[in-house]
C-alpha positions as CSV (number, residue, x, y, z in Angstrom):
1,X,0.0,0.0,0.0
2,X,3.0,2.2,0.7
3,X,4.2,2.3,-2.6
4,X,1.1,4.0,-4.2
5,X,1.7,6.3,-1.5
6,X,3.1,10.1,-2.8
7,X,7.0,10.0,-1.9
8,X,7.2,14.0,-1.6
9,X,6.4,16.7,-0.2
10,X,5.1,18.8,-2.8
11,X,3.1,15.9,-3.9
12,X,1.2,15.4,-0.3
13,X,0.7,18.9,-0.1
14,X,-0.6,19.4,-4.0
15,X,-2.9,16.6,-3.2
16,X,-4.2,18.1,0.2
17,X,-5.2,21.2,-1.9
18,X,-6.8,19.6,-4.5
19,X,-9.0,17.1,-2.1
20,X,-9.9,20.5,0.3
21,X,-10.6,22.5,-3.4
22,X,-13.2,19.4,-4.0
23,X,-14.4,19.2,-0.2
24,X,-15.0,23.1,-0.4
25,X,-16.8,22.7,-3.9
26,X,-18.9,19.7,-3.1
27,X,-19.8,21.4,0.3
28,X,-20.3,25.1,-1.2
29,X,-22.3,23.4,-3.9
30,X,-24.9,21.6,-1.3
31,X,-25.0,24.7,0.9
32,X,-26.0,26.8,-2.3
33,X,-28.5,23.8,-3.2
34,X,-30.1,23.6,0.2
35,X,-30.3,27.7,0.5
36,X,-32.1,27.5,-3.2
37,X,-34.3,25.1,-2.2
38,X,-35.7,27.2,1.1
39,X,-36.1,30.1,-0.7
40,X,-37.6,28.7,-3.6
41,X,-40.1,27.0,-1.1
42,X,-41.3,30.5,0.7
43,X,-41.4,32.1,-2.8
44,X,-43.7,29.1,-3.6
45,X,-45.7,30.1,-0.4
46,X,-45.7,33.6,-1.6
47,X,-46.9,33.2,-5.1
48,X,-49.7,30.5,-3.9
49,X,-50.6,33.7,-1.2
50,X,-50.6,36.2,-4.2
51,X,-52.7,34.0,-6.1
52,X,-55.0,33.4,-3.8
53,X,-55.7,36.8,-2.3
54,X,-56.2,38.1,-6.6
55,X,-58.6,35.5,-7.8
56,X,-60.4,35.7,-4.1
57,X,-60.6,39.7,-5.0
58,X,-61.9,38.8,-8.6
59,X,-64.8,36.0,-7.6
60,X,-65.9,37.0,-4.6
61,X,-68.9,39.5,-5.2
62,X,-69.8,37.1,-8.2
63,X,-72.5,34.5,-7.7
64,X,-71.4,30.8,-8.2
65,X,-72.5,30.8,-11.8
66,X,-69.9,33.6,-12.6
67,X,-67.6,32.0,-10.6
68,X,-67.6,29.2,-12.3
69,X,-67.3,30.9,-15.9
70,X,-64.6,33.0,-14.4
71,X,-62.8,29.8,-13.4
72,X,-63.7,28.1,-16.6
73,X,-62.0,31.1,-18.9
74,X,-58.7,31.0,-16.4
75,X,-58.4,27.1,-16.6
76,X,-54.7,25.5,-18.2
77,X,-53.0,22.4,-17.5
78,X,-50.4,24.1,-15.5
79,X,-52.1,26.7,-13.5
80,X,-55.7,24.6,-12.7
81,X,-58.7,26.9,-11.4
82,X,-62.1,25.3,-10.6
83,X,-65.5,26.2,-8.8
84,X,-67.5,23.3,-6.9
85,X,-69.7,22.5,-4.1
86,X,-66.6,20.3,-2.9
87,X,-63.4,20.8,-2.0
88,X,-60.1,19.4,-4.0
89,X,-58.6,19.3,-0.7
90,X,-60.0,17.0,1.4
91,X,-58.4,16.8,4.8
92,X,-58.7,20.0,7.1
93,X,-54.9,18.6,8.5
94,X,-52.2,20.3,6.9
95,X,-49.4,18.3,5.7
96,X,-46.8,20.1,7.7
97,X,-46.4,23.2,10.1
98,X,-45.7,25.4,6.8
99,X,-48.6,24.5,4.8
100,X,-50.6,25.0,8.9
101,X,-49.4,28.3,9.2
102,X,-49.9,29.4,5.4
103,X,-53.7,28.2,6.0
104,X,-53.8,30.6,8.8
105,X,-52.6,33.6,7.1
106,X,-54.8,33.2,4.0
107,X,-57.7,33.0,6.6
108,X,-56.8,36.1,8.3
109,X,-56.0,38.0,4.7
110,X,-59.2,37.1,2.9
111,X,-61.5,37.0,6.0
112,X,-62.7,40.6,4.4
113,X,-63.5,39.0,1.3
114,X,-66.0,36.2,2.6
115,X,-63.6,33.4,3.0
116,X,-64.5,31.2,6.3
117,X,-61.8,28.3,5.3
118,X,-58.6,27.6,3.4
119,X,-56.8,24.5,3.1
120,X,-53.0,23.7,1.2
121,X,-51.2,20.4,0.2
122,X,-48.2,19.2,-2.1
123,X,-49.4,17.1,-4.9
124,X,-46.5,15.3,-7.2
125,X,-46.9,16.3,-10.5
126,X,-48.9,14.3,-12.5
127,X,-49.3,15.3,-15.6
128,X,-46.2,16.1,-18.7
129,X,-45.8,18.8,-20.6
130,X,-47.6,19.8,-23.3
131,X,-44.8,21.5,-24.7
132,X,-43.6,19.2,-28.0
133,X,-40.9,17.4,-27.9
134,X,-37.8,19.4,-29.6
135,X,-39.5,22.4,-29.8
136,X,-37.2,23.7,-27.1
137,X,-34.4,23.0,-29.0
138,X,-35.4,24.1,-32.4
139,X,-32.7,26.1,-33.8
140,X,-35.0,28.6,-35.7
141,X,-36.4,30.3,-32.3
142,X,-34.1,32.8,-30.2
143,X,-32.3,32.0,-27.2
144,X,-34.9,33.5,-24.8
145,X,-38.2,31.6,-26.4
146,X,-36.2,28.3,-26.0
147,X,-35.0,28.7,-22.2
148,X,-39.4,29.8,-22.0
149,X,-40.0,26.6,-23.5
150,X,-38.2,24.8,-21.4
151,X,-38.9,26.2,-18.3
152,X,-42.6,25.9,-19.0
153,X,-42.0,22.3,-19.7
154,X,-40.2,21.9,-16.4
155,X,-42.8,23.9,-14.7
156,X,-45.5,21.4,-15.9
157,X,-43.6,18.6,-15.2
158,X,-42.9,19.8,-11.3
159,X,-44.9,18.9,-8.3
160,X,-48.6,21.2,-7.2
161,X,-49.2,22.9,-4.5
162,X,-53.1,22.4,-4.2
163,X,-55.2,25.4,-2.5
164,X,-59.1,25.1,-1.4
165,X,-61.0,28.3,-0.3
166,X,-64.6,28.0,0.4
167,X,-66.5,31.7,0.2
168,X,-69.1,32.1,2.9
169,X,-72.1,31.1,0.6
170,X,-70.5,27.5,0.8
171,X,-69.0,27.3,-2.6
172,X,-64.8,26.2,-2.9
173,X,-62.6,28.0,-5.0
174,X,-60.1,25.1,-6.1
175,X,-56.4,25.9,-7.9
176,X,-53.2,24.6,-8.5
177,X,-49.9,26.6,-8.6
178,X,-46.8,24.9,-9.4
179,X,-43.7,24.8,-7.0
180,X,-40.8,25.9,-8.9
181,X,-38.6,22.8,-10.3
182,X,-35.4,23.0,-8.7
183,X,-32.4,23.6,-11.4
184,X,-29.6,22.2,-11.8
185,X,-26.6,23.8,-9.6
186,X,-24.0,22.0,-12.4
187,X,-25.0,22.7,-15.9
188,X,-23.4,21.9,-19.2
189,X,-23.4,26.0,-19.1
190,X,-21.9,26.2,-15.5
191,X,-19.1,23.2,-16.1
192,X,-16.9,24.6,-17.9
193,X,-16.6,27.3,-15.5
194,X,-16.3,25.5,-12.5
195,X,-13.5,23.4,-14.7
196,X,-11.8,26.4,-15.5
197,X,-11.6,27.6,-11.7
198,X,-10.8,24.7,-10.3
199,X,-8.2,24.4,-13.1
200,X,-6.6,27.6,-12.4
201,X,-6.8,26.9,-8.6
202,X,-4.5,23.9,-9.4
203,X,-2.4,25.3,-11.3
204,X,-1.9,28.6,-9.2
205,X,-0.9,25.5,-6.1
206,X,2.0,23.8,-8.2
207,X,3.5,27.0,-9.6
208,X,3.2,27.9,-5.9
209,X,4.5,24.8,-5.0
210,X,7.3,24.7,-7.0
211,X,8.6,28.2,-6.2
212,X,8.3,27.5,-2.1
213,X,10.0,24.2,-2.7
214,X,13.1,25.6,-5.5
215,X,15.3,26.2,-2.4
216,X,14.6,23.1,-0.9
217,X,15.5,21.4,-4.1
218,X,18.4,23.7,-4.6
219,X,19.9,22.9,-1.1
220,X,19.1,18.8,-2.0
221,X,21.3,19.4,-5.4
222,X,24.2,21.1,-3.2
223,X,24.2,18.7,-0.4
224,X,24.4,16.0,-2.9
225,X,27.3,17.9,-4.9
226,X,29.3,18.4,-1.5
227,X,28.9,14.3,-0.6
228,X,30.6,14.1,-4.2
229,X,33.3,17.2,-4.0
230,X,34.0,18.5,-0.8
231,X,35.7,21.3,-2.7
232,X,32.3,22.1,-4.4
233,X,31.2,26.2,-4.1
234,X,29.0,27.0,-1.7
235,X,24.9,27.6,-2.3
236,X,23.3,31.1,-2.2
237,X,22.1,32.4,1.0
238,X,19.0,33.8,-0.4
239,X,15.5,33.8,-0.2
240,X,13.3,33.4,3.3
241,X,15.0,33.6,6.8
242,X,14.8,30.0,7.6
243,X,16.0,29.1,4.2
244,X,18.7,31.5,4.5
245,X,19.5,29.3,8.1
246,X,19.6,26.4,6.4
247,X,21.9,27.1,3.8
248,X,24.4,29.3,5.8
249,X,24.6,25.9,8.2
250,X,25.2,23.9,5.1
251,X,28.0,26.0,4.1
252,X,29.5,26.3,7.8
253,X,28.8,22.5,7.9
254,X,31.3,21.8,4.5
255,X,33.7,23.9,5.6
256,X,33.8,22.3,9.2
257,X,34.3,19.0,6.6
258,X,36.7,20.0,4.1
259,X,39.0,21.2,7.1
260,X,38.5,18.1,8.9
261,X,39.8,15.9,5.9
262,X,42.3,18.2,4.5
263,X,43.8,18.1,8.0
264,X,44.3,14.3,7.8
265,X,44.9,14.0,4.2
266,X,47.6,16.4,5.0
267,X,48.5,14.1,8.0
268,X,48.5,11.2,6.0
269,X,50.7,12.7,2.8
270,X,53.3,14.0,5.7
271,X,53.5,11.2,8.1
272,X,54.1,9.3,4.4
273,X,56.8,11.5,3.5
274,X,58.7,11.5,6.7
275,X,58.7,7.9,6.6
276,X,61.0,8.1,3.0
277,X,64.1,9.8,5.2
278,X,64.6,7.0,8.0
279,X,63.6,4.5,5.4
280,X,66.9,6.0,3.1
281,X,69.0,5.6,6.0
282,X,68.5,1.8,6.8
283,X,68.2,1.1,3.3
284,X,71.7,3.1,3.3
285,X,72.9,1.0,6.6
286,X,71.7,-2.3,5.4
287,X,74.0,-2.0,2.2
288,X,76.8,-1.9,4.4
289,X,76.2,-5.4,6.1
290,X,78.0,-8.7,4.6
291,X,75.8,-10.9,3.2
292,X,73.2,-13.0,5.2
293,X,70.4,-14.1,4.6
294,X,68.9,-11.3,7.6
295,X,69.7,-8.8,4.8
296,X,67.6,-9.9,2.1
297,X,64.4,-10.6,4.8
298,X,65.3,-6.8,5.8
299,X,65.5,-5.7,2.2
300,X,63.0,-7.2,1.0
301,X,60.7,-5.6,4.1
302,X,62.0,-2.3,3.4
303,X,60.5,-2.7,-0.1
304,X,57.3,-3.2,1.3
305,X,57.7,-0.5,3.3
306,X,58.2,2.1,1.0
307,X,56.1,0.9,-1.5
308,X,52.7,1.3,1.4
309,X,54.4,4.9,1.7
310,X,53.8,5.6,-1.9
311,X,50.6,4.1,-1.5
312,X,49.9,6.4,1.2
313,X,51.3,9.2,-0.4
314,X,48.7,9.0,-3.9
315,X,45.7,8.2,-1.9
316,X,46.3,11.6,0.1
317,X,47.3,13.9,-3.0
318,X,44.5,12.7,-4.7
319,X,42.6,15.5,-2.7
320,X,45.2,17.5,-1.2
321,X,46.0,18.5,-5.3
322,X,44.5,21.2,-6.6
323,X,43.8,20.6,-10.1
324,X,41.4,22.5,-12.6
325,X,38.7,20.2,-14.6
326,X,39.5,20.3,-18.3
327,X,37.3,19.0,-21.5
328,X,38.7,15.5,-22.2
329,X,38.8,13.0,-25.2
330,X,38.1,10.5,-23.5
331,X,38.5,8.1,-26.1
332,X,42.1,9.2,-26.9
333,X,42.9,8.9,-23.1
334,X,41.9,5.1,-22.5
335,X,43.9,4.3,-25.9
336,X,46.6,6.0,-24.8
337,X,46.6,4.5,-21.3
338,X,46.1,1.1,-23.0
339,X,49.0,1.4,-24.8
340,X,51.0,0.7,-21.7
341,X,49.6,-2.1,-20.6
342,X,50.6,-5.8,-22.5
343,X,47.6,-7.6,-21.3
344,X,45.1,-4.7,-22.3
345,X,43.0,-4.8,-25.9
346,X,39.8,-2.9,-27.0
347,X,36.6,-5.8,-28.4
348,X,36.8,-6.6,-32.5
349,X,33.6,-4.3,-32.6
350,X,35.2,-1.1,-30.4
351,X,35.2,1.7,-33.1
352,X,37.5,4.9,-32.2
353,X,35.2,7.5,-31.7
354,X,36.9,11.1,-31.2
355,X,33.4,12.5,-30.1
356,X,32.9,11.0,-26.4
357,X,34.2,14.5,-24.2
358,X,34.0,14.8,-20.8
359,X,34.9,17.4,-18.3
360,X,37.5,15.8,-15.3
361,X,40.7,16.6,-14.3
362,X,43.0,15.4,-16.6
363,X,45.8,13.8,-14.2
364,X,43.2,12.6,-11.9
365,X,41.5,10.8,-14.4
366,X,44.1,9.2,-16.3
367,X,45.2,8.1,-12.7
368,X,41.6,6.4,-12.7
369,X,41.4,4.5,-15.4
370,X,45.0,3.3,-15.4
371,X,43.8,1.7,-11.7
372,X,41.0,0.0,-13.5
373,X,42.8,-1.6,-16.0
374,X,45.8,-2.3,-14.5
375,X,43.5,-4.2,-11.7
376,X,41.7,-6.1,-13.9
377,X,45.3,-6.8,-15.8
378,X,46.9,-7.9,-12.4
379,X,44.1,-10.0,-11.2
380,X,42.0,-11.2,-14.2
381,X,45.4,-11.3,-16.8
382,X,43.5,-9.9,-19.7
383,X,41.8,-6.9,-19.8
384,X,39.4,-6.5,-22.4
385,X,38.1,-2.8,-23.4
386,X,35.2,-1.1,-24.4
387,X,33.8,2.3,-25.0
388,X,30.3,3.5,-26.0
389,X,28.2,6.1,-25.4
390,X,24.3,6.1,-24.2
391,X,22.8,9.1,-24.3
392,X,24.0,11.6,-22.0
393,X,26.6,9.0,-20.5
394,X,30.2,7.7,-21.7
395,X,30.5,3.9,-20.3
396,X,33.9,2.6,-20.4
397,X,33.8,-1.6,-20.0
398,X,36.8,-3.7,-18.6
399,X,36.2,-7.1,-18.8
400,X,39.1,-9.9,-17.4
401,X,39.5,-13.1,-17.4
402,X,40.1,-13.9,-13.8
403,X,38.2,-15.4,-11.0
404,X,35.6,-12.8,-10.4
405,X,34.4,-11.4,-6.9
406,X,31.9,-13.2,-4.8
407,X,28.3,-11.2,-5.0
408,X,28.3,-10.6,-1.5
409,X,32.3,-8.7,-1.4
410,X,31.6,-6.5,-4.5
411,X,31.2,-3.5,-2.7
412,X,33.2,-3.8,0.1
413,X,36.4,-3.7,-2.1
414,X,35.9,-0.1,-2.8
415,X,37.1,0.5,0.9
416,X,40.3,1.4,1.8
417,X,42.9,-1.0,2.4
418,X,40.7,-3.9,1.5
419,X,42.6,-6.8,-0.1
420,X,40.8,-10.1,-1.8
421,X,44.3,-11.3,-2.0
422,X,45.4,-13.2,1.1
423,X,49.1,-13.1,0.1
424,X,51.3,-10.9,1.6
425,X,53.1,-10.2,-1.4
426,X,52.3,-6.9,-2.3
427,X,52.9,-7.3,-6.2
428,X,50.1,-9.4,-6.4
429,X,48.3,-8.6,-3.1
430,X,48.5,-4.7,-3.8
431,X,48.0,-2.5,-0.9
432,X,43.9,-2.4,-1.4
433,X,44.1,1.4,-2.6
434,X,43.3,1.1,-6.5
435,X,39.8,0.9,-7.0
436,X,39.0,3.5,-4.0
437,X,40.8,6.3,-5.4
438,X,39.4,5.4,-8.9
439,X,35.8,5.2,-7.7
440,X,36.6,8.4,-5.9
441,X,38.1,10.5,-8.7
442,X,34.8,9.3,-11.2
443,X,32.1,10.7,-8.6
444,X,34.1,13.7,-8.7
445,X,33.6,14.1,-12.0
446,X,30.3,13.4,-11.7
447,X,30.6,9.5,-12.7
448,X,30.6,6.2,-11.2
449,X,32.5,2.7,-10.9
450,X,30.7,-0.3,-10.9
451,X,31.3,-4.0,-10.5
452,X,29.6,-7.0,-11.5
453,X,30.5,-10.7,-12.0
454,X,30.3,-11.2,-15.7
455,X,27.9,-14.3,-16.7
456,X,30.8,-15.8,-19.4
457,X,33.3,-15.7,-16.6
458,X,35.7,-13.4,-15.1
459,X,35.0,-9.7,-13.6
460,X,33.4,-6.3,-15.1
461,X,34.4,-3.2,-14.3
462,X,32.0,-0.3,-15.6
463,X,33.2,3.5,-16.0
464,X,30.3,5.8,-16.3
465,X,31.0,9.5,-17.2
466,X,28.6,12.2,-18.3
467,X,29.3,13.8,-21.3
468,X,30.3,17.2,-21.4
469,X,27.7,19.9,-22.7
């Protein structure tokens, strides 16, 4: 369930506003429909009232006879209007406490007029509309005549109220007026409108969105950069206070870090160097001894010695140098690098291809992928190349023919001073250094190193690099 879940923040909060934009518009739209449906019930009231009180005025001082003609020449389907000895209303209960109190006030109004009783009720509608079927919609009459037509359709088609009033000679004066049909508070008129809004509102929340998020994705970018290059510039400290905060601790914080590993890089390129003097003067001492077979043991550690000091000494200046990033052919640099190596060869279907540039520093990236190929030449004997380009990427594949890595070890021999090799010979041991400064100089630039066990045997080492713009 998690995983159909939104992941960010600007996606939970876009998705807030749009379910409280449709809780507001369903709610505003039932407010508006219950508000239109109380007032259109009192103007109901109001016009049954009206009615009442001008055809009361208009029969009264007639006898029944004229009453009846007078009823007879104001008779239509929609607004009914007999004269009998009965009354169409029945039942002297009202229906509700409205239609209870309406009775009373048409008693009181048209008590001057002769009229002793007055009784109300909601019939459904029950008959249809005499108005044709797609004369509504013909296109020959204006715009006004067709919304007549079709409100007097819908008017015919909506439920009665039913009215009774008997004069004091006995005689009931029956009529019908309709209640008005609710409409519609979504139309094919209206949708678009509401589309449009609610459209805009959206659209108003992600540009919104997106500019109150910009530093956050900003200060993401830069914290990203600085886990790649310490010696990356700072961000801006712009925009609100807190993000202002934020961003001056994130510049305090990679200062705070390049000093701190500076400090021991420095460290470890002096504590290196210094070794080289006393290291001279045994070497210096031991040639002076006869020979034994304690020399050559003491030789040969010396060797090993200096050759860890070296080590040492590469792995530090790898940071410690400062060194400017350059536009590279990269393609000329691995065939150049190539070249020195016997055991290294591009694949039958390798083309040159002068076009792959990329933007590294020069030194630091020759230093890379002579590490890559002279591991897999070391370990795996052969080193087969290859270099291609995938869209915005420039892959360089090493493939040997050694042993491979077990699955579970394939990342742990990018730390330092990790060794597959039990042997503590360190020409084919090494010192465990190789593939962490290479993996190290290609996320500088932007790249990685990757390693997989390759399914025809042997290991493959993956260069990625982006190209350059």
């Amino acid at each position: 369930m998690r995983r159909f879940l939104p992941q960010t923040l600007p996606v939970w909060v876009l998705l807030i506003v749009i379910a409280g934009l449709m809780i507001s518009q369903v709610a505003t739209l039932y407010i508006v429909a219950r508000d239109r449906a109380a007032a259109n019930g009192v103007v109901d009231l109001y016009r049954l009232n009206d009615r009442a009180y001008s055809l009361v005025q208009l029969m009264h001082d007639a006898t029944p006879e004229e009453r009846k003609a007078t009823a007879s020449g104001l008779f239509d389907s929609t607004y009914a209007v007999t004269v009998s000895d009965t009354p169409a209303v029945t039942s002297s209960i009202a229906g509700d406490d409205q239609l209870a109190e309406l009775e009373d006030i048409l008693v009181g109004r048209l008590s001057k007029f002769g009229v002793t009783d007055a009784r109300v009720r909601r019939d459904p509608a029950t008959q249809e509309s005499d108005v044709p079927e797609g004369e509504a919609m013909n296109t020959d009459v204006g715009q006004v005549e067709r919304d007549l037509l079709v409100l007097a359709a819908d008017f015919a088609q909506s439920d009665k109220l039913t009215a009774s009033l008997r004069f004091a000679d006995g005689q009931w004066l029956n009529f019908t007026e309709p209640i008005t049909p609710p409409g519609p508070i979504l139309s094919l008129d209206s949708l678009p409108l509401y589309s449009l809004i609610a459209g805009l509102v959206v659209v108003m929340s992600i540009w919104s969105l997106r500019r109150l998020t910009a530093p956050y994705r900003m200060m993401e970018t830069a914290v990203k950069r600085i886990g790649n290059d310490l010696k990356s510039p700072p961000i801006a400290e712009s925009g609100s206070r807190e993000i202002r905060a934020a961003a001056k601790a994130i510049n305090a914080m990679q200062m705070r870090l390049r000093d701190y590993v500076e400090d021991r890089e420095h460290l470890a390129a002096a504590l290196a160097h210094d070794l080289r003097t006393p290291l001279t003067r045994m070497r210096l001492r031991l040639e002076l001894l006869r020979r034994s077979p304690a020399r050559e043991a003491l030789a040969h550690d010396l060797a090993d010695i200096e050759s860890i000091a070296s080590s040492v000494i590469d792995f530090a200046k790898f940071e410690v140098t400062e060194e400017k990033a350059e536009r590279i052919d990269f393609w000329s640099l691995v065939e150049s690098v190539a070249d020195s190596f016997d055991g290294a060869s591009f694949d039958e279907d390798a083309t040159p291809s002068r076009g792959l540039i990329c933007v590294a520093r020069p030194v630091a990236l020759r230093r890379c992928v002579t590490n890559l190929i002279q591991n897999a030449v070391t370990y795996g004997k052969k080193a087969h190349l290859g270099v291609r380009r995938s869209g915005d990427t420039i892959t360089l594949s090493i493939r040997d023919e050694g042993p491979g890595i077990p699955q579970a070890k394939l990342d742990a021999v990018f730390g330092s001073f990790v060794r597959l090799e039990e042997s503590r010979n360190r020409t084919t041991g090494g010192l465990g250094l190789g593939l962490t400064i290479a993996r190290n100089i290609a996320r500088g630039a932007g790249g990685e190193v990757d390693l997989s066990n390759y399914p025809g045997g042997g290991l493959l080492t993956e260069l990625r690099l982006p190209v350059a713009a």
